[in-house]
VEXKETOR-308772 format. One record per residue (C-alpha): x, y, z; residue number from 1. Coordinates in steps of 0.25 Angstrom, whole numbers, plus 5000, padded with zeros to 4 digits. Layout:
<rec c1="X" c2="Y" c3="Z" seq="NUM"/>
...
END
This chain:
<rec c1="5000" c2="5000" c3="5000" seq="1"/>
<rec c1="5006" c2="5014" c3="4996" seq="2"/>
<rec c1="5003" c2="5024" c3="5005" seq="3"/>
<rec c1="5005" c2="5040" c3="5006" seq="4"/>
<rec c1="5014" c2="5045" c3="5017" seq="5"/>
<rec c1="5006" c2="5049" c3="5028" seq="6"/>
<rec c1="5008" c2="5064" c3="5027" seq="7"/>
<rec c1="4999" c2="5065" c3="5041" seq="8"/>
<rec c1="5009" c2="5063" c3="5049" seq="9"/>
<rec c1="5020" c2="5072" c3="5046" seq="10"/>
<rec c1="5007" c2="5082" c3="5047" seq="11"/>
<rec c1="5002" c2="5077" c3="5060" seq="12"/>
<rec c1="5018" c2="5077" c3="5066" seq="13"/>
<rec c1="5018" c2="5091" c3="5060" seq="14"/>
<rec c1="5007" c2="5097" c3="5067" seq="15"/>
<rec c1="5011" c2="5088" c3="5081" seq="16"/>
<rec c1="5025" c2="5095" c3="5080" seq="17"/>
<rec c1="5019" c2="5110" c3="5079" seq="18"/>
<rec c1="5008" c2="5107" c3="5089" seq="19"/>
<rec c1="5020" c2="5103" c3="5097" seq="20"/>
<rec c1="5028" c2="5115" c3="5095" seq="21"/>
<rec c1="5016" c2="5125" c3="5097" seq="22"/>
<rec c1="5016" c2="5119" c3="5110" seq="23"/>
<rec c1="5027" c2="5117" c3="5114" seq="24"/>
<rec c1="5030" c2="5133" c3="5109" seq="25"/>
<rec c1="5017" c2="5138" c3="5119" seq="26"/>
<rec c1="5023" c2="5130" c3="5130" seq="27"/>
<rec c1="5039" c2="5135" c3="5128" seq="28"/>
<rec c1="5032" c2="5150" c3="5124" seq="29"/>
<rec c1="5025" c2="5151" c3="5140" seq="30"/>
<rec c1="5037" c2="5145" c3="5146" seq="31"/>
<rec c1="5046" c2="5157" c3="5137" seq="32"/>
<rec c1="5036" c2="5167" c3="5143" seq="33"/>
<rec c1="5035" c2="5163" c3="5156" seq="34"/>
<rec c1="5046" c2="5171" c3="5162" seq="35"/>
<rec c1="5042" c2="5182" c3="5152" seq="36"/>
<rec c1="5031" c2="5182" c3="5159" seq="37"/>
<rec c1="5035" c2="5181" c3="5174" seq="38"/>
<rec c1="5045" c2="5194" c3="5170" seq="39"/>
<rec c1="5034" c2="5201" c3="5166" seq="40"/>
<rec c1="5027" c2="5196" c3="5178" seq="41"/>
<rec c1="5014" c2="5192" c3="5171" seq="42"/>
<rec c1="5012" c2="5179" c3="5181" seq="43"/>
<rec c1="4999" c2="5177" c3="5177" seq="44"/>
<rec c1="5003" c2="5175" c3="5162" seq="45"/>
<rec c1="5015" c2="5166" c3="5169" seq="46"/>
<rec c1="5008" c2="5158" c3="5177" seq="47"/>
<rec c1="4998" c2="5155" c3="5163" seq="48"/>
<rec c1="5012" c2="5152" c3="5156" seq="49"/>
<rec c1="5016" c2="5141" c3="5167" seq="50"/>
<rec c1="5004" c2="5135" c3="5166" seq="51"/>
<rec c1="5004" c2="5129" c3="5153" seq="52"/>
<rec c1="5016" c2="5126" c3="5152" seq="53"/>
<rec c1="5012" c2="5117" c3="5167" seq="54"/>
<rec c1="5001" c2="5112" c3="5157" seq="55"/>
<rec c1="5010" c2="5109" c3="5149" seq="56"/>
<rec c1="5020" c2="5103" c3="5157" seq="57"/>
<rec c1="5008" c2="5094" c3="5164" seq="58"/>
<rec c1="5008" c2="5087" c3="5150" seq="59"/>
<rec c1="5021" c2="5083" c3="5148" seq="60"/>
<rec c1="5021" c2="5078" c3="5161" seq="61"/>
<rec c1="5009" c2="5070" c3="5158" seq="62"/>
<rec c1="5012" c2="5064" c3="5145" seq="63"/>
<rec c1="5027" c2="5061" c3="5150" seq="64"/>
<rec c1="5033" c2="5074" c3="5149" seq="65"/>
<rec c1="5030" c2="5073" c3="5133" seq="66"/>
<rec c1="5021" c2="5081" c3="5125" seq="67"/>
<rec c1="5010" c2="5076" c3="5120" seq="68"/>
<rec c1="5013" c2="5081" c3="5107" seq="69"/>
<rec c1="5026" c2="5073" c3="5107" seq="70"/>
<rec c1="5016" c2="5059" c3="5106" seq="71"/>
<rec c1="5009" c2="5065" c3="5096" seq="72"/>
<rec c1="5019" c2="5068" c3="5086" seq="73"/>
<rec c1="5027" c2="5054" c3="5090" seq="74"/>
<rec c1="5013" c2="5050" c3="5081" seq="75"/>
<rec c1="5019" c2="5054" c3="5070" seq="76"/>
<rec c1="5035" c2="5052" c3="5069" seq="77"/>
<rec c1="5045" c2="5042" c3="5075" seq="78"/>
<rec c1="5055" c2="5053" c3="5076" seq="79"/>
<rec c1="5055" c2="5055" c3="5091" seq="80"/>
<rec c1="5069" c2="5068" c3="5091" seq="81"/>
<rec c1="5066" c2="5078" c3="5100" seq="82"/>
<rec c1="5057" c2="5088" c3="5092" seq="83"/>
<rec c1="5050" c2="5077" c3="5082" seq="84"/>
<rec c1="5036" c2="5081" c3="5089" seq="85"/>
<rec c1="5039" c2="5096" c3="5089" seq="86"/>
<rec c1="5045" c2="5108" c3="5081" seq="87"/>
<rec c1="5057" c2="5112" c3="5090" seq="88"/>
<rec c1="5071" c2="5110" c3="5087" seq="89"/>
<rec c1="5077" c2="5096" c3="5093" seq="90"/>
<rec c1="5084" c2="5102" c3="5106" seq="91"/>
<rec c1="5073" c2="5111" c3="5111" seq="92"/>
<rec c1="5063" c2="5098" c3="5107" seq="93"/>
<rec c1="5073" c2="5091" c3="5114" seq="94"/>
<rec c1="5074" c2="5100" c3="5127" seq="95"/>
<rec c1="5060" c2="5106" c3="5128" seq="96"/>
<rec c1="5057" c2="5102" c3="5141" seq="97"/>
<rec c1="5069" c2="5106" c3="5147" seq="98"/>
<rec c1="5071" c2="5118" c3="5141" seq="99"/>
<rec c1="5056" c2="5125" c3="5142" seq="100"/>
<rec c1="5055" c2="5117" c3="5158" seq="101"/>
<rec c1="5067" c2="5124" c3="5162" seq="102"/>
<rec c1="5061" c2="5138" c3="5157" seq="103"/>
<rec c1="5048" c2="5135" c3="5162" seq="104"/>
<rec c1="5053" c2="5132" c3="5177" seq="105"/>
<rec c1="5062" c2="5144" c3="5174" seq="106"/>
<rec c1="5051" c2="5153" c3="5170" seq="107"/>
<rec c1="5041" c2="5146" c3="5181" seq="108"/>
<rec c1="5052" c2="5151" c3="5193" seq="109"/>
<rec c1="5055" c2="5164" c3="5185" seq="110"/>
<rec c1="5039" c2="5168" c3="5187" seq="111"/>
<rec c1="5039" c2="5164" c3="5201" seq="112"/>
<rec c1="5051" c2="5174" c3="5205" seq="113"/>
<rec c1="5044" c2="5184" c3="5196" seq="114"/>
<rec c1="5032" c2="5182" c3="5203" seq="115"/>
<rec c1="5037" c2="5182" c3="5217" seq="116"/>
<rec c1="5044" c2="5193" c3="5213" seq="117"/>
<rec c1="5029" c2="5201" c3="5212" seq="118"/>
END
């Protein structure tokens, strides 16, 4: 039987990857702002910003410390590098969590002395 190369799946891994990093960019954009935010002492808009990166974070740690996304694109390629689910260069893919977990506990300790400071 001849059959035409499935061009849903390139599609399908396609949109996963840029739902992915469309996440992952609102995610590391609130954690970016945080201490922006905590300078300009704005702690309600702070304490909105923690909290969905804590939503956030609340999901990794329930699906094993792994998006979601990540089984999702797995669907659809055996390639399995460090950004095959996501549209981020290879070190950053690679070092996410540390990376954007340090600046978040950073930025979360930076907002308390700013607002102990008040």
């Amino acid at each position: 039987m001849n059959r035409e190369p499935d061009v849903a799946v390139p599609t399908a891994l396609r949109a996963v990857k840029v739902v992915h990093t469309l996440a992952w960019a609102i995610f590391a954009g609130c954690i970016l702002a945080l201490p922006v935010v905590a300078y300009l002492r704005d702690f309600q808009l702070a304490a909105f910003l923690i909290a969905v990166v804590l939503v956030e974070i609340v999901v990794l740690v329930a699906n094993g410390f792994r998006c979601p996304l990540t089984a999702v694109a797995a669907r659809y390629t055996s390639d399995r590098s460090a950004n095959f689910d996501i549209y981020l260069p290879t070190w950053i893919a690679r070092y996410n969590k540390e990376i954007f977990g340090s600046l978040f506990v950073a930025g979360v300790l930076f907002t308390l002395v700013q607002w102990q400071a008040t």
